[in-house]
N, C-alpha and C positions, 0 to 999 in steps of 0.2 A: 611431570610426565610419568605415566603407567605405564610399565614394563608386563607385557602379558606371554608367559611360557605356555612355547609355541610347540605342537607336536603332532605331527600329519595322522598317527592313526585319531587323536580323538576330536570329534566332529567341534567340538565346546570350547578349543583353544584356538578355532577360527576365526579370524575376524569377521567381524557381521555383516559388512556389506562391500562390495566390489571400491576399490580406490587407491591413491597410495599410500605404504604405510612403510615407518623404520621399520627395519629389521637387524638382527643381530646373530651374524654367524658366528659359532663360538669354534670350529675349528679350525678359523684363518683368522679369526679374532678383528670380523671387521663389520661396519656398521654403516647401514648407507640404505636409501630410497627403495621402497620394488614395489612391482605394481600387482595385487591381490585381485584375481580374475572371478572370484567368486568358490571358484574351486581350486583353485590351489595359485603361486606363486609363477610370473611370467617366468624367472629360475631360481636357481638355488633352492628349490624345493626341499632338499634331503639336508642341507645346511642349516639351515633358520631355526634358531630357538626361541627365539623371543620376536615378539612385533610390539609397536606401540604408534599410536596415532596423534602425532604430537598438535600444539594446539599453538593458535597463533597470540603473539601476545597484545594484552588490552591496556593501550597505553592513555592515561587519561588526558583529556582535551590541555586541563594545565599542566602537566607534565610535561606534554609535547612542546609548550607555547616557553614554559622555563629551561628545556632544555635548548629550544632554538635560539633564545634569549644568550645561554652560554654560549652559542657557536658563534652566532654574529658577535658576540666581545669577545670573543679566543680572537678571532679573524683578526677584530680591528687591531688588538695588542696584537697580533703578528707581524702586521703593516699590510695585510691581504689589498690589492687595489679595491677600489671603492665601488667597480661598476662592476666584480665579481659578487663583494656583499652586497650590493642592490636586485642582482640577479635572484638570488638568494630570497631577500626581501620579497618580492615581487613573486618567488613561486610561493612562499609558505601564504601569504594575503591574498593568490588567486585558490588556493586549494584551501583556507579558513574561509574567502568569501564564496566558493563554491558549496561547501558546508551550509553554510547561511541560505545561500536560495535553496538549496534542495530542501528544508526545513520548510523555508518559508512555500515552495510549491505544493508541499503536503498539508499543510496548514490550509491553503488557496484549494485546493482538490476537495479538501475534505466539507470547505464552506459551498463548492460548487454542488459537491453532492447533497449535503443541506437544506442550501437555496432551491433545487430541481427537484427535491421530494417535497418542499414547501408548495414551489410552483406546481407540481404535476396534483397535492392536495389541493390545493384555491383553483386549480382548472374544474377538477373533477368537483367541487364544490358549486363550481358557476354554473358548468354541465346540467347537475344539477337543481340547482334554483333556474334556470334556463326552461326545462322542462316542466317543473310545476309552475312556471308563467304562462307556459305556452298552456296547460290545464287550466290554469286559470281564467285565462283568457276565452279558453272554449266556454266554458262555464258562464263566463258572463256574457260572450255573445247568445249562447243557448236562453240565458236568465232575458237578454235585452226583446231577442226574438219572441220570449214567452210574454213580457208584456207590452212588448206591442198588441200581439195577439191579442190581450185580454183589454187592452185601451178598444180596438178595433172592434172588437167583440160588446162593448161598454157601449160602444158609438153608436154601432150597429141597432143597440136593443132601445137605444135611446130615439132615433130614428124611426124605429119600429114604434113604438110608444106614443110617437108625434104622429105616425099615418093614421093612428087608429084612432 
């Protein structure tokens, strides 16, 4: 944790943005929570020398899982009753297996949104091949109509050909 000397005339030994932060009075020589309003401290304004924005710690998934490993065998060498360490049990495997689905809903999210820009591509795709059917389709009735005409037209002269 970074200890940062705190001092009300200079604008740059402020912290940066509204929230809580330690602080550290050095005339009553005491250290504890206050809340930093952007401008100045909710109190002890004229007290605070130092502030520091402590951080939370990151504890790794098997760290967590060996150190609960030690508690549930401290318990059992205790003679701890057994439906206290199942309690136990039962919360660390719903908050690992909550772990697990949340994981797995973003996994599932992420294939949903995949799937729906696939789909919304192959709609808009059909869209259009849809439309050049339907062009096409004009096209060939236009094409069927023009020979008709020109059979009709064939007939016509041929007919004419026989009267004369």
């Amino acid at each position: 944790m970074e200890w940062i000397k705190y001092s009300w005339e200079n604008k740059e030994s402020r912290p940066p943005r509204a929230g809580r932060y330690l602080i550290y009075r050095a005339k009553c020589d005491k250290m504890h929570f206050e809340q930093w309003n952007g401008t100045g401290w909710s109190s002890s304004n004229n007290d605070c020398t130092h502030w520091s924005k402590p951080k939370k710690p990151i504890i790794e998934k098997t760290q967590a899982r060996e150190q609960f490993k030690e508690m549930v065998t401290y318990l059992m060498e205790e003679g701890t009753d057994n439906s206290i360490i199942e309690g136990y049990v039962d919360t660390f495997m719903l908050i690992h297996n909550e772990s697990k689905m949340a994981k797995r809903i973003k996994e599932l999210e992420e294939k949903k949104d995949k799937w729906l820009s696939m789909y919304y591509e192959a709609s808009t795709n059909l869209d259009i091949q849809a439309e050049k059917l339907m062009e096409n389709k004009k096209r060939i009735e236009g094409l069927s109509k023009f020979i008709m005409n020109m059979n009709l037209f064939e007939e016509y002269f041929k007919w004419k050909d026989t009267e004369l």
